[in-house]
GURO-147622 format. One record per residue: z, y, x of N, C-alpha, C, O in turn; residue number from 0. Coordinates in steps of 0.001 Angstrom, whole numbers, plus 500000, padded with zeros to 6 digits. Each point is the difference from the previous one (the first is absolute). Layout:
N
+--------+--------+--------+--------+--------+--------+--------+--------+--------+--------+--------+--------+-----+
|   n.c3 |   n.c2 |   n.c1 |  ca.c3 |  ca.c2 |  ca.c1 |   c.c3 |   c.c2 |   c.c1 |   o.c3 |   o.c2 |   o.c1 |  nr |
+--------+--------+--------+--------+--------+--------+--------+--------+--------+--------+--------+--------+-----+
|      Z |      Y |      X |      Z |      Y |      X |      Z |      Y |      X |      Z |      Y |      X | NUM |
...
+--------+--------+--------+--------+--------+--------+--------+--------+--------+--------+--------+--------+-----+
REM end
This chain:
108
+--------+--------+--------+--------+--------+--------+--------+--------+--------+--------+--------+--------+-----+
|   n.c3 |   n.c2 |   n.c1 |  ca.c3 |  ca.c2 |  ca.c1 |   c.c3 |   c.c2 |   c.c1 |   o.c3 |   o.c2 |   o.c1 |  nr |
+--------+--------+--------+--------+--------+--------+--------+--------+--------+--------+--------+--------+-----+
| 500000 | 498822 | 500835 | 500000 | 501178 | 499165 | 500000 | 501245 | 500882 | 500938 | 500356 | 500714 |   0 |
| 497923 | 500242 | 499149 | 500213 | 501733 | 500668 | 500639 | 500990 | 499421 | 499519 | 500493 | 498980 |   1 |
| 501836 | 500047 | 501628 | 500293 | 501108 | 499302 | 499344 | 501396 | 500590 | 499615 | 500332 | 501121 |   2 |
| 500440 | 500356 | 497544 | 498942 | 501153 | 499832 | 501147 | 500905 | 500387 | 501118 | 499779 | 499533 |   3 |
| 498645 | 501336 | 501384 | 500901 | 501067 | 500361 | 499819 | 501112 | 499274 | 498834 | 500391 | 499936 |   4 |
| 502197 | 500392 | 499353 | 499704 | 500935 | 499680 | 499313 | 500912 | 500338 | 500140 | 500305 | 501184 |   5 |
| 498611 | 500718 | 497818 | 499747 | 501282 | 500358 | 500488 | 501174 | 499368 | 500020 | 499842 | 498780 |   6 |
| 500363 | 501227 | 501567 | 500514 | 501009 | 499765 | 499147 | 501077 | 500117 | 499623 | 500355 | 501117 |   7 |
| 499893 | 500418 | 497524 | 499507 | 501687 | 500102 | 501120 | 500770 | 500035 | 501004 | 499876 | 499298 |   8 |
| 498752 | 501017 | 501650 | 501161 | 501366 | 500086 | 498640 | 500837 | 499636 | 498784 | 499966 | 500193 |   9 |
| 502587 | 501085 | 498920 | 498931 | 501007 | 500000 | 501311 | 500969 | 500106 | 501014 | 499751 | 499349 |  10 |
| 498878 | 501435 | 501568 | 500747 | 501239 | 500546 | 499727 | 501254 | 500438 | 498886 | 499958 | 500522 |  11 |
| 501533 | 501060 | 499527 | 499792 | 501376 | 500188 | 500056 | 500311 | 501223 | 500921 | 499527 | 500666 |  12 |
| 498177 | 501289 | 499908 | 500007 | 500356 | 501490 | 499051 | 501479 | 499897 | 499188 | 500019 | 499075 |  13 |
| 500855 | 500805 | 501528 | 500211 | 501247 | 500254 | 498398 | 500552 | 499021 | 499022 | 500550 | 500507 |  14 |
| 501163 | 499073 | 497992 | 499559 | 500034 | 498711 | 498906 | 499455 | 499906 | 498881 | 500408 | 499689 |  15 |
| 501649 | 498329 | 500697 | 499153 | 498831 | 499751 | 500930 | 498830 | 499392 | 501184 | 499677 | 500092 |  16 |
| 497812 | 499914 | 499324 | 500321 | 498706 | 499405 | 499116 | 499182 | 500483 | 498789 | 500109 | 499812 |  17 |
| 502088 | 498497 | 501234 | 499781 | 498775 | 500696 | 500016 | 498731 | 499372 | 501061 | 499469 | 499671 |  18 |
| 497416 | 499818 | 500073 | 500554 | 498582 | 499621 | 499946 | 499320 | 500903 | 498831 | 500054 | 500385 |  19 |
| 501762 | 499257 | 500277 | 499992 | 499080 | 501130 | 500330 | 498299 | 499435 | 500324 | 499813 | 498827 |  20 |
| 499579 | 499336 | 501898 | 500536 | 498468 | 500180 | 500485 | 499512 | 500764 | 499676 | 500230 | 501166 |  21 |
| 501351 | 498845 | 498509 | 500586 | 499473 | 500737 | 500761 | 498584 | 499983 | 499818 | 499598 | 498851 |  22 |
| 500826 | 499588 | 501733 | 500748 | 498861 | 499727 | 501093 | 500104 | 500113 | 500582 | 499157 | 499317 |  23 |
| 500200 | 501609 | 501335 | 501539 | 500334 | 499563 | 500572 | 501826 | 499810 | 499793 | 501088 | 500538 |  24 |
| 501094 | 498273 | 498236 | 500350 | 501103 | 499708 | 502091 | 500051 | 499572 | 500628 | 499268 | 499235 |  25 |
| 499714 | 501519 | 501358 | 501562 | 499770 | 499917 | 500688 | 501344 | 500550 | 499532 | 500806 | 500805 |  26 |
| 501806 | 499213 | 498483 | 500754 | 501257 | 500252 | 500497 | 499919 | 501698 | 500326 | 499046 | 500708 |  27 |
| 499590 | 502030 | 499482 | 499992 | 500361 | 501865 | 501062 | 500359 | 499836 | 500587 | 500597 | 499098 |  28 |
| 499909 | 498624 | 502762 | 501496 | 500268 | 500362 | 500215 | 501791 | 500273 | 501111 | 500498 | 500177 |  29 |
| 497762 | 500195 | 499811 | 500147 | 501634 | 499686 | 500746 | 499959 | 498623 | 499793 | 499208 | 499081 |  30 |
| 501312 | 502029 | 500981 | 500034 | 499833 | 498218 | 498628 | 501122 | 499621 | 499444 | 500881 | 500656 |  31 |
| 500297 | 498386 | 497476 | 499327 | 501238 | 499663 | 498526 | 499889 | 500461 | 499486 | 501113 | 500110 |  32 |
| 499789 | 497979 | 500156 | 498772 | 499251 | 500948 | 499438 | 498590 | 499259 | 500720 | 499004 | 499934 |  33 |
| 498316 | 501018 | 499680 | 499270 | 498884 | 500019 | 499520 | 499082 | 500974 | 499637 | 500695 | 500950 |  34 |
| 500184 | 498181 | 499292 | 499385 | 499603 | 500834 | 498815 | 498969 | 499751 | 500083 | 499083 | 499182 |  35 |
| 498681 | 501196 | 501701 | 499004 | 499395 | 499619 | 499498 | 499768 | 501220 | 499899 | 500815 | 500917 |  36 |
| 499669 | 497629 | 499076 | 499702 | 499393 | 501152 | 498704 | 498861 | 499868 | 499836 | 499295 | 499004 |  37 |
| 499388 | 500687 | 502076 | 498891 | 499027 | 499761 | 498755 | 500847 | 499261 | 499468 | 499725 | 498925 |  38 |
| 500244 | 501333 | 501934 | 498610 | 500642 | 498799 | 498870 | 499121 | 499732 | 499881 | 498938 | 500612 |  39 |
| 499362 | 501408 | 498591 | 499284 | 498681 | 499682 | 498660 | 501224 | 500007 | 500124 | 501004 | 499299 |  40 |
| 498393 | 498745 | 501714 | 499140 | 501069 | 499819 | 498812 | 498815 | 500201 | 500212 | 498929 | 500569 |  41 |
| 498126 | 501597 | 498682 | 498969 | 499078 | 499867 | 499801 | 499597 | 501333 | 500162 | 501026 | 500661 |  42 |
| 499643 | 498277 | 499903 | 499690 | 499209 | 501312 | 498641 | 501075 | 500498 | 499088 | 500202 | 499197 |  43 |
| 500898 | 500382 | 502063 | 498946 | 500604 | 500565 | 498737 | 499610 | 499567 | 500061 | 498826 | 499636 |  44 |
| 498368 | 501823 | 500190 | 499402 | 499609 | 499920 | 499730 | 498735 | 498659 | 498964 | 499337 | 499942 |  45 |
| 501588 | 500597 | 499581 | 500007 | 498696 | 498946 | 499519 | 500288 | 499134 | 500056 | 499017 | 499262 |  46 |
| 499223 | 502098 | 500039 | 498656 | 500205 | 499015 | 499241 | 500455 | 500727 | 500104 | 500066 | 501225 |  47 |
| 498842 | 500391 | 497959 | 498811 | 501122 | 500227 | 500459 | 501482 | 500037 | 499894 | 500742 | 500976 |  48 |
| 500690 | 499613 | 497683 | 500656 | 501046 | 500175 | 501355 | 500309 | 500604 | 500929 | 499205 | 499859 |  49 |
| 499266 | 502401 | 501090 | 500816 | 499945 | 500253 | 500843 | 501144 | 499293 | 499685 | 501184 | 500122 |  50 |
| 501440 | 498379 | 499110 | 500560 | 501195 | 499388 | 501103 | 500953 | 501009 | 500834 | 499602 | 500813 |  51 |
| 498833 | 501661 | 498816 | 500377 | 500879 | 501269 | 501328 | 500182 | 499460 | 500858 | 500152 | 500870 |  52 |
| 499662 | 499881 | 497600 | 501939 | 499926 | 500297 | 500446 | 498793 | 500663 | 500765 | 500009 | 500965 |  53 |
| 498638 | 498721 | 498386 | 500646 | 498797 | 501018 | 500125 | 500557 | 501706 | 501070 | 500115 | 500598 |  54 |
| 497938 | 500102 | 499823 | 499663 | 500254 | 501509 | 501307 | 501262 | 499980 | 501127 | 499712 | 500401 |  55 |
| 498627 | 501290 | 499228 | 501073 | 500906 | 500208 | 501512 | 499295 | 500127 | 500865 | 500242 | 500841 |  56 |
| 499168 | 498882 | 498134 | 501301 | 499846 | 499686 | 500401 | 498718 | 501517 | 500992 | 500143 | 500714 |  57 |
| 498260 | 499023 | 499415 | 500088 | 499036 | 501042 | 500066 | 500858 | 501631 | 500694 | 499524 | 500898 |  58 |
| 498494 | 501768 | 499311 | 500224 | 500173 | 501160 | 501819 | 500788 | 499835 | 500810 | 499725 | 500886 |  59 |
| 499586 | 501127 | 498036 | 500853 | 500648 | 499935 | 501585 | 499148 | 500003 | 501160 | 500362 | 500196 |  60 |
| 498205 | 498394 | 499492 | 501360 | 499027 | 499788 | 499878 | 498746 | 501054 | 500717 | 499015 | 499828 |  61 |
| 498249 | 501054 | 501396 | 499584 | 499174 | 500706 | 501502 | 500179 | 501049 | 500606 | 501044 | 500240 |  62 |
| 499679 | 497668 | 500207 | 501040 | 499486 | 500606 | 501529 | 500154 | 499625 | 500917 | 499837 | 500805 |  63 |
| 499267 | 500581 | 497535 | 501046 | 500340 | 499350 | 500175 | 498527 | 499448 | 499212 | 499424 | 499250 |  64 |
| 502276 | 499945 | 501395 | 500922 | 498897 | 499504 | 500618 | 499968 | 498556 | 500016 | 499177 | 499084 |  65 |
| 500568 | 502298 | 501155 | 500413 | 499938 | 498364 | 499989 | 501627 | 500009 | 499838 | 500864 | 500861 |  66 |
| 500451 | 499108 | 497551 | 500481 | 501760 | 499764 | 501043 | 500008 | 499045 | 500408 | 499136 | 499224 |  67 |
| 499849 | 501742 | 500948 | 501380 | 500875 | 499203 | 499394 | 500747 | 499259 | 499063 | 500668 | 500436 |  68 |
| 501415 | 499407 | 497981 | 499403 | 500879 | 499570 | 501132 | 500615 | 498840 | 500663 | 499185 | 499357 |  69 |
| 499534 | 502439 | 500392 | 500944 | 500357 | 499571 | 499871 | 499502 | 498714 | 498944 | 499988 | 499368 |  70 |
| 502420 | 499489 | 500134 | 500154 | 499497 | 498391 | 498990 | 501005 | 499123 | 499269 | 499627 | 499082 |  71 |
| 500843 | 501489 | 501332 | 499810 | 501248 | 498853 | 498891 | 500292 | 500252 | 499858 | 501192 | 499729 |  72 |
| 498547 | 498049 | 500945 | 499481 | 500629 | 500435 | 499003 | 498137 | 499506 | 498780 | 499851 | 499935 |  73 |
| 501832 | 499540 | 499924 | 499078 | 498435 | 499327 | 500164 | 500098 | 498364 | 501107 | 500065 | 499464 |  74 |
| 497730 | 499938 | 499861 | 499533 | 500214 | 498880 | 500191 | 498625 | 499260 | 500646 | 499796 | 498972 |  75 |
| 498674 | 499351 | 501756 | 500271 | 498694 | 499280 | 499630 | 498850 | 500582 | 498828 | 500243 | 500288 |  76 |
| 501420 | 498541 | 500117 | 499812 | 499169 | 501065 | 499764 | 498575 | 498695 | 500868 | 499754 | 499162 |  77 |
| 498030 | 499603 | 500921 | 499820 | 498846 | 498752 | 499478 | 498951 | 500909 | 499149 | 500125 | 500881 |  78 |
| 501502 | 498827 | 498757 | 499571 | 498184 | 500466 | 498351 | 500022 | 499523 | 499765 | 500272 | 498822 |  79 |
| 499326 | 499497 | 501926 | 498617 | 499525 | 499571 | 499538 | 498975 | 500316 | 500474 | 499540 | 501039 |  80 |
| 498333 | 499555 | 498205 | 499972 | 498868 | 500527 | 498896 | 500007 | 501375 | 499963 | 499143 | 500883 |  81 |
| 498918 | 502442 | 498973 | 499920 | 499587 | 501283 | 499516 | 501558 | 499999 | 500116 | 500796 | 499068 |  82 |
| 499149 | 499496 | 502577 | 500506 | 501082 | 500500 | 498145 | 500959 | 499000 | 499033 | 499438 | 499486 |  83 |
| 501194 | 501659 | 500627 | 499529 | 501184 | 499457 | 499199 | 500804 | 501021 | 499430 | 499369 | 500891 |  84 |
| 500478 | 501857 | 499072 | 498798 | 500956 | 500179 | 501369 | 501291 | 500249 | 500430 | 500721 | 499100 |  85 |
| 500213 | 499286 | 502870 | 500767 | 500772 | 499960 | 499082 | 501664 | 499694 | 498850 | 500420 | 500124 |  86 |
| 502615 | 500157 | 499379 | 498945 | 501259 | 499740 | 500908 | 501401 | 500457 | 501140 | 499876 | 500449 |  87 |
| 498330 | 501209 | 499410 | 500690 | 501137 | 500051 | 499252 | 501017 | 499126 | 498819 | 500340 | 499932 |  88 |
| 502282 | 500012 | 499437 | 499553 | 501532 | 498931 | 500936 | 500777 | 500163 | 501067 | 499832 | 500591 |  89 |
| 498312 | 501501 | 498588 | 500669 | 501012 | 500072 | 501455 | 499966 | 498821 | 499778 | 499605 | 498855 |  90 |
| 501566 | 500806 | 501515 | 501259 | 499476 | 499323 | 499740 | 500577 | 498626 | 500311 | 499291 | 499043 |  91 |
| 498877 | 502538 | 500607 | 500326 | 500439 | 499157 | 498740 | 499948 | 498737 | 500072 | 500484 | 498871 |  92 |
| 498701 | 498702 | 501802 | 498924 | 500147 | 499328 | 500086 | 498233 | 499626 | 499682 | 499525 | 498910 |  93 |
| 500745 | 499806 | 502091 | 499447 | 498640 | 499703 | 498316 | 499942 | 500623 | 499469 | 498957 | 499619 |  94 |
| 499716 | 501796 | 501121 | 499090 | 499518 | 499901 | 500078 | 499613 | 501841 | 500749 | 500227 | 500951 |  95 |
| 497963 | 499063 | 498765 | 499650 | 499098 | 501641 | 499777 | 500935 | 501165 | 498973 | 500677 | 499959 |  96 |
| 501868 | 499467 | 501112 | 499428 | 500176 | 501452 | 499227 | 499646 | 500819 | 500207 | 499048 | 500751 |  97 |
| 498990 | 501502 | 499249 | 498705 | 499280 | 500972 | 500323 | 500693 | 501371 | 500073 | 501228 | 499964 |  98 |
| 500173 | 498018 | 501490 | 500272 | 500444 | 501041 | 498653 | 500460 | 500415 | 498886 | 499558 | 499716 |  99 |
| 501534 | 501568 | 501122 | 498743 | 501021 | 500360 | 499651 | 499170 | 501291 | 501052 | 499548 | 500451 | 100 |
| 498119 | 500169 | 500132 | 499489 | 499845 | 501259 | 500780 | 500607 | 501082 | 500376 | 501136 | 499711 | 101 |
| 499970 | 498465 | 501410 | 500520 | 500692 | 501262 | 498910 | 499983 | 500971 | 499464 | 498954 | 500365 | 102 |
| 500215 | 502189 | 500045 | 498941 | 499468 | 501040 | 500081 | 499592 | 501528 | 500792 | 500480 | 500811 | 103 |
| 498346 | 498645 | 499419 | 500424 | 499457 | 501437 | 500249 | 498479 | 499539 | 499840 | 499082 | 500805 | 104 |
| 500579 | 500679 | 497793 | 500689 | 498885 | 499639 | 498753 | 499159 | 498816 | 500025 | 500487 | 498869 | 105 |
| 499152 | 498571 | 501302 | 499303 | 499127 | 499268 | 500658 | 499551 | 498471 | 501097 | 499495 | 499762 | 106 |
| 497830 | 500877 | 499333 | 500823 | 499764 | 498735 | 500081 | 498461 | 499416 | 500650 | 499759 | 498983 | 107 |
+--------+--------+--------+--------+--------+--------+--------+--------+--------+--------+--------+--------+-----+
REM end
């Protein structure tokens, strides 16, 4: 019998944004007042045709991060899924989608 490991959507506030991310663990941090979220879960490099530029944003911005802390007051809502999603980022007060601008020097 294979057991299936949990996945976890966070979705949280960051400097007026709203973050959906994934992950496989999620638990109260020995910080008080802190979430903790560990194991990000991002599409495997290269693994479609298309490449979506929040994933990419979000993978270089969270690249070599073990876990995070994230302030109680600042995670919106964190739900068990059965499998992982389309991380995203929008704007906190519109709800609508962020499309990361190009950096140049840097291949999109």
């Amino acid at each position: 019998m294979t057991s299936k490991r949990a996945m976890y959507k966070i979705t949280f506030l960051s400097q007026g944004k709203s973050i959906e991310l994934y992950a496989r663990e999620v638990s109260s941090s020995g910080l008080w007042g802190f979430i903790e979220v560990g194991e990000l879960v991002f599409e495997p490099a290269g693994e479609g045709l298309v490449i979506d530029p929040t994933e990419e944003r979000l993978r270089e911005e969270f690249a070599g991060t073990k876990r995070l802390h994230l302030p109680m007051h600042a995670v919106v809502r964190i739900e068990e899924v059965e499998r992982r999603g389309v991380c995203r980022i929008r704007d906190a007060a519109t709800g609508e989608k962020v499309v990361p601008l190009p950096v140049p020097g840097r291949p999109i």
